[in-house]
C-alpha positions as CSV (number, residue, x, y, z in Angstrom):
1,X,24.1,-3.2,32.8
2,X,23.9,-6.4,34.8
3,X,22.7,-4.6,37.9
4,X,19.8,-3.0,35.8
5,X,18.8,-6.4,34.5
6,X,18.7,-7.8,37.9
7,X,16.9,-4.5,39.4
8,X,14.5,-4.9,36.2
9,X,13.6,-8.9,36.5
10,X,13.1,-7.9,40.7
11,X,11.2,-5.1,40.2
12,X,8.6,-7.2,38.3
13,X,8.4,-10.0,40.4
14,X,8.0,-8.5,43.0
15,X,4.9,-6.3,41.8
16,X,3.5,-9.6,40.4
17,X,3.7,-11.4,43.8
18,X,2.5,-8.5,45.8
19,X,-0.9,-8.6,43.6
20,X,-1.3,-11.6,43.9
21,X,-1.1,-12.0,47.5
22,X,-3.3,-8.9,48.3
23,X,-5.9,-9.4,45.7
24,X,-7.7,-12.3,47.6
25,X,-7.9,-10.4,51.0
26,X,-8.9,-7.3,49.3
27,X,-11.8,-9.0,47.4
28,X,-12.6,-10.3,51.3
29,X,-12.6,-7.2,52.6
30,X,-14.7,-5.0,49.5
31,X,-17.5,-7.9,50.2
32,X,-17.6,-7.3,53.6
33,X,-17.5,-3.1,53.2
34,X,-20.0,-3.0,49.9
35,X,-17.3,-2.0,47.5
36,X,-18.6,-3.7,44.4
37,X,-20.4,-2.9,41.4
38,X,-23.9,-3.6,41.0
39,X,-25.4,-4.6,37.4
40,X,-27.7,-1.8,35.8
41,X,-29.2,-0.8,32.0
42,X,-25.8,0.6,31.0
43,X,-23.8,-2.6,32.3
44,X,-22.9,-5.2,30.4
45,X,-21.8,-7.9,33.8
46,X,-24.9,-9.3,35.6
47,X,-23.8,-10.0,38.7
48,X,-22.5,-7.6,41.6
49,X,-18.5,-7.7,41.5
50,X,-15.7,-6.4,43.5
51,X,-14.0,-3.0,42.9
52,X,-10.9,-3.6,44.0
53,X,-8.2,-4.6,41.8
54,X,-6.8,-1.1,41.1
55,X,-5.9,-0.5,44.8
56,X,-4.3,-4.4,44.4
57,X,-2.3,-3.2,41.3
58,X,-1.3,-0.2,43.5
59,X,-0.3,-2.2,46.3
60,X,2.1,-4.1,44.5
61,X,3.4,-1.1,42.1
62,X,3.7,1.2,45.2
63,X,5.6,-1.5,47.2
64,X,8.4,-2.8,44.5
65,X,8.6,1.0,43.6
66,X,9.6,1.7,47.1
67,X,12.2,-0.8,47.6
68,X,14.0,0.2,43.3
69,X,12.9,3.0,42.1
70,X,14.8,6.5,43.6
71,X,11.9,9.1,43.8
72,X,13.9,11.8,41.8
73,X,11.7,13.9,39.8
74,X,8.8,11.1,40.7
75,X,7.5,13.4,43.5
76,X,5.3,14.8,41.2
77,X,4.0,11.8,39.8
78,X,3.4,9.8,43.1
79,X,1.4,12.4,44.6
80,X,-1.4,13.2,41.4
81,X,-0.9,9.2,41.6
82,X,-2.3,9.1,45.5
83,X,-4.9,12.1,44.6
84,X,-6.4,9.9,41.6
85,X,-6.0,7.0,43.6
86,X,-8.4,8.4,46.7
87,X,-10.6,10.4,44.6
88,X,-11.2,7.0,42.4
89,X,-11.5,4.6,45.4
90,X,-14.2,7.1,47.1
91,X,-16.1,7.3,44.0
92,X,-16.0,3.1,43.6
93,X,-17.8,3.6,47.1
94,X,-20.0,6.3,46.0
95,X,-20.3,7.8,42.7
96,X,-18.9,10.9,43.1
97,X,-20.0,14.0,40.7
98,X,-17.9,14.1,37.4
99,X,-16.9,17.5,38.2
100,X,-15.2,17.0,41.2
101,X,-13.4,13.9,39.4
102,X,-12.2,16.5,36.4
103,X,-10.7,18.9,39.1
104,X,-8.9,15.6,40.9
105,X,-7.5,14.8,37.4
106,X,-6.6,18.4,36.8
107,X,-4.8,18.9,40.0
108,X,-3.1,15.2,39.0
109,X,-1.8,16.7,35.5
110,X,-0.6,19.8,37.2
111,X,1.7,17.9,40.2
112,X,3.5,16.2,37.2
113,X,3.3,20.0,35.0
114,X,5.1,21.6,38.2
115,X,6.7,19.0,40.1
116,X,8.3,16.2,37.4
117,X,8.5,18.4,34.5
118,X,6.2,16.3,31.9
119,X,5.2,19.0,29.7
120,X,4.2,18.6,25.8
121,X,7.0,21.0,24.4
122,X,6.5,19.5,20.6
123,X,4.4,17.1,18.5
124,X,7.4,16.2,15.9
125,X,7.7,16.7,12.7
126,X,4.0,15.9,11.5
127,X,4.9,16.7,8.0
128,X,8.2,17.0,5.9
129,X,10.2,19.6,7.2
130,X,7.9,20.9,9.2
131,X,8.7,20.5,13.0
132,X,5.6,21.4,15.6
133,X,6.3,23.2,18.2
134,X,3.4,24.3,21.0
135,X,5.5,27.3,22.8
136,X,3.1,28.9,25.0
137,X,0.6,26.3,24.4
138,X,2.6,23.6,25.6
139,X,1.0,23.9,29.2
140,X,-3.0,24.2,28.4
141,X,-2.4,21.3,26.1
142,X,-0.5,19.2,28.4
143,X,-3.5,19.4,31.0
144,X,-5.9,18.8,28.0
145,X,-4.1,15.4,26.6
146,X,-3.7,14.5,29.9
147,X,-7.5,14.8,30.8
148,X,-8.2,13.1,27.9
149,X,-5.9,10.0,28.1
150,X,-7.0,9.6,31.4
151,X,-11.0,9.8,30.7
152,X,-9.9,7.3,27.7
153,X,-8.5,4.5,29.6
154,X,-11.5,4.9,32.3
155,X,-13.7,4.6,29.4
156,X,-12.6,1.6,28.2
157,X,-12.9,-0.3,31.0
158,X,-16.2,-1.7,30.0
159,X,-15.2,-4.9,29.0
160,X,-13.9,-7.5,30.9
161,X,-10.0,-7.8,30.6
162,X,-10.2,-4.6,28.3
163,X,-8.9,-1.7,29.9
164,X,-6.3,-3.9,31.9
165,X,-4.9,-5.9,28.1
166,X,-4.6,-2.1,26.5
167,X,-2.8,-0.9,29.7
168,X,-0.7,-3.9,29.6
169,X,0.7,-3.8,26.2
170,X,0.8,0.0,26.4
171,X,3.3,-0.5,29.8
172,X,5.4,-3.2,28.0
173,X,5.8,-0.8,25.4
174,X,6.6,1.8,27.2
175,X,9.4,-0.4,29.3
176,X,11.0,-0.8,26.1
177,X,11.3,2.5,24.7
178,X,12.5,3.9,28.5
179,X,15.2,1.5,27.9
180,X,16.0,3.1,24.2
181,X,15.9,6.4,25.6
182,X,18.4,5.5,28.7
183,X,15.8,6.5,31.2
184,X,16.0,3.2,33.6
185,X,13.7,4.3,36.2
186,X,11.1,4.8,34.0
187,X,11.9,1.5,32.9
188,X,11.8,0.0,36.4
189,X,8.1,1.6,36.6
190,X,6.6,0.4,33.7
191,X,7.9,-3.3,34.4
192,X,6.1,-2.7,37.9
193,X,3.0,-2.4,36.5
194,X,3.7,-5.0,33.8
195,X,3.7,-7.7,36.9
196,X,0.9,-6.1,38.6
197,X,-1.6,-6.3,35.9
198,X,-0.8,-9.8,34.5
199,X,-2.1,-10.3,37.7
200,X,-5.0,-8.3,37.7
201,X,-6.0,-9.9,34.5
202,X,-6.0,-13.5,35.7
203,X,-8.8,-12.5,37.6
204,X,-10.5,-9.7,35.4
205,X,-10.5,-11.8,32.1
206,X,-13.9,-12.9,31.3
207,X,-15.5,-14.1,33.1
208,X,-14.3,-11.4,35.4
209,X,-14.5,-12.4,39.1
210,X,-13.5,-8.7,39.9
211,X,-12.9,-5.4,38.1
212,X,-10.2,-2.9,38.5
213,X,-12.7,0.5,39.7
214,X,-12.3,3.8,39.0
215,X,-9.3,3.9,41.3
216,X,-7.7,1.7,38.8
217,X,-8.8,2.8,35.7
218,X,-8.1,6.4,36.6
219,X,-4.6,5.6,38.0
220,X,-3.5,3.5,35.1
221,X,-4.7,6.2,32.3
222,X,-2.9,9.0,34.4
223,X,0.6,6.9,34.3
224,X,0.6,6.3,31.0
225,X,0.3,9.7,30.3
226,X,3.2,10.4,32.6
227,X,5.5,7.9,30.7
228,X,4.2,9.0,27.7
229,X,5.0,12.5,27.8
230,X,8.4,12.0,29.7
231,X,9.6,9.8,27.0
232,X,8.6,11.3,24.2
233,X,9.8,15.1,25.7
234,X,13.2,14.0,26.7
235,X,15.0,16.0,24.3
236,X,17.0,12.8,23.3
237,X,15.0,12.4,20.4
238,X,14.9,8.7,20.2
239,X,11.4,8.7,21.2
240,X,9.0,10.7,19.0
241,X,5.6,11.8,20.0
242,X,3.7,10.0,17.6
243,X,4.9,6.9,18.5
244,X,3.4,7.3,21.9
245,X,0.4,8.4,19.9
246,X,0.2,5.0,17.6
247,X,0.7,3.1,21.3
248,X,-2.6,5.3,22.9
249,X,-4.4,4.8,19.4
250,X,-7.3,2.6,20.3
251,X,-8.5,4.3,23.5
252,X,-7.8,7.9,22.1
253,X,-9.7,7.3,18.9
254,X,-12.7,5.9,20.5
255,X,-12.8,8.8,22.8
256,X,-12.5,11.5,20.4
257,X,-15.4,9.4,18.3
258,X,-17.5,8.5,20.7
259,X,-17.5,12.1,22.4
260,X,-17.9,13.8,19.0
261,X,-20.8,11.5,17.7
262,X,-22.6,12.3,21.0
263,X,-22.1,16.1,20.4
264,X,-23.1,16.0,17.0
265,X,-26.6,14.2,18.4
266,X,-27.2,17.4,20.9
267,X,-25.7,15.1,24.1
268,X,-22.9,15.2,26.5
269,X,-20.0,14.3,25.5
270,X,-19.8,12.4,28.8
271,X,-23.4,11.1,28.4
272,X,-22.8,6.9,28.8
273,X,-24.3,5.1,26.4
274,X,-23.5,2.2,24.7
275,X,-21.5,3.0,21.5
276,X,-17.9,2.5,22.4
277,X,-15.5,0.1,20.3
278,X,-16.5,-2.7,22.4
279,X,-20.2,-2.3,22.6
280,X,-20.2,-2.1,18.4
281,X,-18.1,-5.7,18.4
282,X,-20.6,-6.8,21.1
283,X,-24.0,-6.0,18.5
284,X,-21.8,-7.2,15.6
285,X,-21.9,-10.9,17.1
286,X,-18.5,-11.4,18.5
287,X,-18.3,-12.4,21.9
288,X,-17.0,-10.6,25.5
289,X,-14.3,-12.6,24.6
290,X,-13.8,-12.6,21.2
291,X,-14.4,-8.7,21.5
292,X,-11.6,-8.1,24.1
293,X,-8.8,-9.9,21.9
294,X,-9.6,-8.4,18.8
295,X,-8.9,-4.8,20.7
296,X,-6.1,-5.7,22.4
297,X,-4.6,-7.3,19.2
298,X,-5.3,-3.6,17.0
299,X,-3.7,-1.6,20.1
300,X,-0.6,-4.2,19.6
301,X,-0.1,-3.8,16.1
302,X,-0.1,-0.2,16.3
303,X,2.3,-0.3,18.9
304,X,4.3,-2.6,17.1
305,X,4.3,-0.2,14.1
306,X,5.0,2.3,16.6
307,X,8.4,1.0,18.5
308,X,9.4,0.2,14.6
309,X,9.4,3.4,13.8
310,X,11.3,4.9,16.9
311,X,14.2,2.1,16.5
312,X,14.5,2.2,12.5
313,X,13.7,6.1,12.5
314,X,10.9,6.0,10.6
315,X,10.2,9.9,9.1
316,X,7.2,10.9,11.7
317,X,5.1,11.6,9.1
318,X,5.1,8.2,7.8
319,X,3.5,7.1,11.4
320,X,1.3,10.1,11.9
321,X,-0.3,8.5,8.1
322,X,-0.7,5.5,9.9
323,X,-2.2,6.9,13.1
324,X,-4.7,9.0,10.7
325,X,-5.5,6.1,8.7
326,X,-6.6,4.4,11.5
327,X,-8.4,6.9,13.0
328,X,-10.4,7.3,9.9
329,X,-11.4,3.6,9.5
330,X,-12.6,3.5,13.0
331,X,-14.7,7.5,12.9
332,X,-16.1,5.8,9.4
333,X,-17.1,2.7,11.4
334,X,-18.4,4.3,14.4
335,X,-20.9,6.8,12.4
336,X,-21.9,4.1,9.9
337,X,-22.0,1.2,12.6
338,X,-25.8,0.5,12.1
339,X,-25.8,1.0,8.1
340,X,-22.8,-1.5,8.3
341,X,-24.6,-4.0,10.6
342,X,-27.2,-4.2,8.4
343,X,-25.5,-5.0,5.2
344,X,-23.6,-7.7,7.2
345,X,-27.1,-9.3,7.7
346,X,-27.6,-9.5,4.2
347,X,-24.2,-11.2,3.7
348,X,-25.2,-13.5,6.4
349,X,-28.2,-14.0,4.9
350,X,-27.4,-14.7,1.6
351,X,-28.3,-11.4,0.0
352,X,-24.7,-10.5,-1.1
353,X,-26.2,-8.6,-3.8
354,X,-27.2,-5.5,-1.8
355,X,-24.7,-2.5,-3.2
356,X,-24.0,-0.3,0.1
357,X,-20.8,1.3,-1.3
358,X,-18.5,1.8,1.7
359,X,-20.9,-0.2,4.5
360,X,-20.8,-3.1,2.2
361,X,-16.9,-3.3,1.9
362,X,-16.8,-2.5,5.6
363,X,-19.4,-5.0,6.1
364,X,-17.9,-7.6,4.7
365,X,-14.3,-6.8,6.3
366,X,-16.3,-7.7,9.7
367,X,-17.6,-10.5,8.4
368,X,-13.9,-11.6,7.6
369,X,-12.6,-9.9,11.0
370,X,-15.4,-12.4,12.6
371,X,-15.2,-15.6,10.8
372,X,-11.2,-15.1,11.2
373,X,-11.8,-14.6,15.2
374,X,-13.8,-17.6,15.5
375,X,-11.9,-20.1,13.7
376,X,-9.1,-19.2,15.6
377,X,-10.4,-19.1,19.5
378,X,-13.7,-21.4,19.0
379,X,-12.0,-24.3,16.5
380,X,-13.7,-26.1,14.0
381,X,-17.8,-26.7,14.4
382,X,-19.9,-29.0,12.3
383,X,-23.8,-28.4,11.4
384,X,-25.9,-31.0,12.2
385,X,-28.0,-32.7,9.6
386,X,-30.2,-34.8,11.9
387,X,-31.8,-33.1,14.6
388,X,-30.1,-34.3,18.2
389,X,-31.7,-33.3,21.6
390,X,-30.0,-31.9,24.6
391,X,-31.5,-31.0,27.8
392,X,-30.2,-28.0,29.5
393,X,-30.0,-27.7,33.1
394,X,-29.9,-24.4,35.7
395,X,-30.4,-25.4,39.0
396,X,-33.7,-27.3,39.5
397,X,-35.0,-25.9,36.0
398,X,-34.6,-28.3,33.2
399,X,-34.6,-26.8,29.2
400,X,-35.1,-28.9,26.5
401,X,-33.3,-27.9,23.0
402,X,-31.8,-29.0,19.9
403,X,-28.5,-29.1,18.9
404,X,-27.5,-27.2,15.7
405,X,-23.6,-27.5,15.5
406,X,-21.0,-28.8,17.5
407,X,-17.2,-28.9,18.3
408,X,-14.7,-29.7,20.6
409,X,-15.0,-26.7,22.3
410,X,-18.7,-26.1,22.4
411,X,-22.5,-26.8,20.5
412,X,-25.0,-24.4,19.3
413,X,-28.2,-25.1,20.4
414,X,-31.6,-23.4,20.0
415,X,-34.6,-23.3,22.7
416,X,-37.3,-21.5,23.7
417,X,-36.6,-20.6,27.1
418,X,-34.5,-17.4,27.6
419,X,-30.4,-17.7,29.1
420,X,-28.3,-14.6,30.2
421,X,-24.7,-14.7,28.5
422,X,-22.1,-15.9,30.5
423,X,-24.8,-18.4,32.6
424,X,-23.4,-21.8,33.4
425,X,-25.4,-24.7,33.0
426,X,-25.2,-28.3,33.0
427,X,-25.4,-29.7,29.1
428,X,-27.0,-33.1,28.6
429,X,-26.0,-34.1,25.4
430,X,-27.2,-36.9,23.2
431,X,-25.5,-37.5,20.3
432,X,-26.8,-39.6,17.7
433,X,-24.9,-41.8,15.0
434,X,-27.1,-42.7,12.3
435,X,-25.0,-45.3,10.9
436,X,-24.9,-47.7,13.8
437,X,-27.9,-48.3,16.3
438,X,-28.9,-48.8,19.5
439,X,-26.4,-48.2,22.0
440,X,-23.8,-48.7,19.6
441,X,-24.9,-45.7,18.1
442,X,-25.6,-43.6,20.8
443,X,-23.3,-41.0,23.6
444,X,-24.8,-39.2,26.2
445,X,-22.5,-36.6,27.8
446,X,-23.0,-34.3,30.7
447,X,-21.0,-31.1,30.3
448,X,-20.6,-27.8,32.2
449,X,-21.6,-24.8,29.7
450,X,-21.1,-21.4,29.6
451,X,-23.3,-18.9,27.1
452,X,-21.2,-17.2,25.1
453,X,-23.7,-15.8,22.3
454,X,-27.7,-15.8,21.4
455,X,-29.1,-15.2,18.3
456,X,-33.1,-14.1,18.4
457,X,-35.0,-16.4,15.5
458,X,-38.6,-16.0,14.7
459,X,-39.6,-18.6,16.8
460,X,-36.9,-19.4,19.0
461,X,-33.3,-18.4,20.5
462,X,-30.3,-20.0,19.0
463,X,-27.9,-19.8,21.9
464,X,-23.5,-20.6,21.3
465,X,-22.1,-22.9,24.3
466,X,-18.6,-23.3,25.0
467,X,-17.5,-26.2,27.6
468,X,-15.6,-24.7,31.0
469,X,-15.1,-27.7,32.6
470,X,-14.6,-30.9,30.7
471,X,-13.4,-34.5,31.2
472,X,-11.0,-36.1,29.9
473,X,-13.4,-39.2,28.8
474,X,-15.5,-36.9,27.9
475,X,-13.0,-34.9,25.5
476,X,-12.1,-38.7,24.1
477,X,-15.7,-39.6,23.5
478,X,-16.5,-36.1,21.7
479,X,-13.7,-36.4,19.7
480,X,-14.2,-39.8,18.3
481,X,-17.7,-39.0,18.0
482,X,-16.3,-36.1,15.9
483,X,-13.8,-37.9,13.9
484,X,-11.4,-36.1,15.6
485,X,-7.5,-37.2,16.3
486,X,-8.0,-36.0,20.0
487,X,-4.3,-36.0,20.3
488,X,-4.1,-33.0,17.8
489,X,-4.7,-29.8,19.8
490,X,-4.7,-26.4,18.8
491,X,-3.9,-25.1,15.2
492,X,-2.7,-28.7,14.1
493,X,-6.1,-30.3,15.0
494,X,-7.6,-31.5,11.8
495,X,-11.4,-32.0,11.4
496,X,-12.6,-35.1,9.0
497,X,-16.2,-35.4,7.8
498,X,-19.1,-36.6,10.5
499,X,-20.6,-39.9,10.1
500,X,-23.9,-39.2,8.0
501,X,-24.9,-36.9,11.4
502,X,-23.0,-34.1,10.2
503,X,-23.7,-32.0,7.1
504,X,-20.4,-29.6,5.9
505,X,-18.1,-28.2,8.0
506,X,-18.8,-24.4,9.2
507,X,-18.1,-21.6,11.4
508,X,-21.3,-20.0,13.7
509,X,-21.7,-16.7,12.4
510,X,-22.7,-14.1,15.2
């Protein structure tokens, strides 16, 4: 047992250090070769980035595999691993037709069907005494839950940090229940990629310097569903399916959603558009950010609820409510996103009066969801009651604007002139004190900005600034300015009232 935990503690160290070291040459190299990904209509990231942190993550994963891992029954799995992995690299360099990538992911199911043994032999018992069994469907399905896990994880890699948080908490998950079910080198694996990808995500979290490519995203989805079906087919029975199924939730369900809603509207289900979980949080208000964390966090719950069930032997069916009950919420959400969005205007707007049924209580659950996000990531901000100037400042172009609220952590501001999100600029910041005068009265800061939100008014853009790089005076001066303790940090930090340049204390709604 001692060995294991040794092996176990090595095997992710090594991963991690292996990343890291060939990340920075491989985001050399991909800028010297044109492996990056250019911005388009579809794209949420402006500027070109490099497409090269799956084949890092492989690197590392391949490597400490390689030196702990024995390759029984892994012969399989390594070699639909290096078929995704080329396929996915090649079409980073060149999009490649979707067809040729579904037979690449086919032939990837069917090394693991034929050479590993990972087949989906039984669902559980979904309901009371009533045990699932797929007999001579258990190899068609295999290939099409495999398929479909894969395209999921690929799909959600349109946010920065997204697909790479969800992978990561569905690997640490996964490490854990190997270790229930006494299956060690699956353990070994799964810890691998846990190193690789906290990695990966120092870099990929927004703002993303690089992004993980289809050779990641493709490689990832297909492992999980490797680990997935091996541990939940062991015949031990400590594992049951549908906890893998609660710890796959989020991408699954917005696959299956997303796919069907773009059926039912005479498309193809592989027809990109912009109606995945993130891209709803995004037209909600909530920030790249803000949107990326409050994923993450759902797909951790549910895999919370999940490894609960599989060590207190939760009844399946108990799960498989919870896994449906989710699933519903979110279809509801998807197919009523714009009716909801437009009752949460109201509420922002005052107009809680409008009756919208389910929209409104969903409505307003986002409005919670949101306020509770921001008071927890962007700290406390206070409205201004007496208009104060800043100047904002992007390369030789100067902005002038008017601050609207401000915190700690960042102002709102409005202006006339038009910012990208995620645009750094140079915030001149005059704030006014209209109890003393003079100079007395007076602090002028200089701050580096980054856009994190806009908000179109009828005659200007309100725009959300949080500080990226800030000074320590200038921390001090903001926070007496404030009324701040600025010894207080985080959750214990306790805002007091402004003096007479601050109205009531609020939180920016997006």
């Amino acid at each position: 047992m001692e060995n294991l935990s040794v092996q176990a503690v090595l095997t992710f160290l090594l991963a991690l250090l292996l990343t890291g070291l060939a990340l920075p040459k491989l985001v050399r190299i991909a800028g010297r070769v044109g492996l990056v990904d250019l911005p388009c209509r579809r794209k949420i990231h402006t500027t070109p980035k490099p497409l090269i942190g799956g084949v890092a993550i492989l690197t590392g994963v391949l490597f400490s595999s390689l030196v702990f891992i024995p390759f029984t029954n892994l012969r399989g799995y390594f070699l639909g691993l290096a078929i995704l992995l080329i396929v996915g690299f090649l079409d980073d360099f060149r999009e490649l037709n979707h067809r040729l990538k579904f037979v690449a992911q086919f032939l990837a199911v069917g090394t693991i069907i034929f050479w590993s043994g990972a087949r989906l032999e039984t669902f559980g018992e979904i309901l009371p005494g009533l045990q699932v069994h797929l007999g001579y469907l258990a190899m068609p399905i295999t290939f099409l839950a495999g398929i479909g896990v894969i395209n999921a994880l690929n799909m959600a890699d349109g946010l920065d940090g997204l697909a790479g948080g969800l992978a990561l908490a569905a690997f640490a998950s996964f490490s854990y229940l190997a270790h229930l079910n006494g299956q060690p080198n699956l353990m070994l694996l799964s810890l691998a990629f846990c190193g690789a990808l906290i990695v990966f995500l120092r870099y990929n979290w927004h703002p993303a310097s690089l992004f993980m490519g289809d050779a990641g995203s493709l490689t990832l989805g297909f492992s999980l569903v490797f680990l997935g079906i091996v541990l939940s087919q062991s015949g031990r029975g400590l594992v049951p399916p549908v906890t893998v199924l609660l710890i796959m939730a989020v991408p699954v369900t917005d696959t299956l959603t997303v796919m069907t809603k773009r059926m039912t509207r005479q498309k193809s289900p592989f027809h990109a558009d912009k109606t995945h979980f993130h891209h709803l949080l995004l037209r909600f208000g909530f920030t790249k950010r803000h949107s990326a964390y409050t994923i993450i966090t759902i797909s951790l719950f549910l895999s919370i609820i999940g490894l609960a069930g599989a060590v207190l032997r939760i009844p399946h069916y108990y799960m498989m409510v919870v896994f449906l009950a989710y699933a519903a919420l979110y279809t509801l959400f998807v197919f009523r996103a714009t009716a909801i969005l437009r009752v949460k205007l109201r509420i922002t707007n005052g107009k809680s009066h409008f009756s919208g049924g389910v929209a409104l209580g969903l409505a307003k659950l986002m409005e919670g969801a949101e306020r509770l996000v921001k008071i927890r990531w962007e700290g406390y901000h206070f409205s201004v009651a007496t208009p104060m100037p800043c100047l904002l400042i992007r390369g030789n172009e100067r902005y002038a604007g008017i601050i609207r609220s401000i915190s700690t952590r960042g102002f709102a501001a409005t202006t006339t002139e038009r910012l990208p999100v995620g645009e750094v600029v140079k915030a001149g910041l005059c704030l006014l004190d209209e109890k003393k005068h003079g100079k007395a009265g007076k602090v002028n800061l200089r701050i580096p900005a980054m856009v994190s939100g806009i908000r179109e008014k009828v005659d200007t853009i309100e725009y959300d600034f949080r500080f990226v790089k800030k000074k320590r005076s200038d921390s001090r001066e903001l926070a007496n300015f404030l009324c701040l303790d600025h010894n207080l940090t985080g959750n214990f930090r306790r805002p007091f009232p402004v003096r007479a340049t601050t109205s009531e204390k609020h939180i920016i709604t997006g």
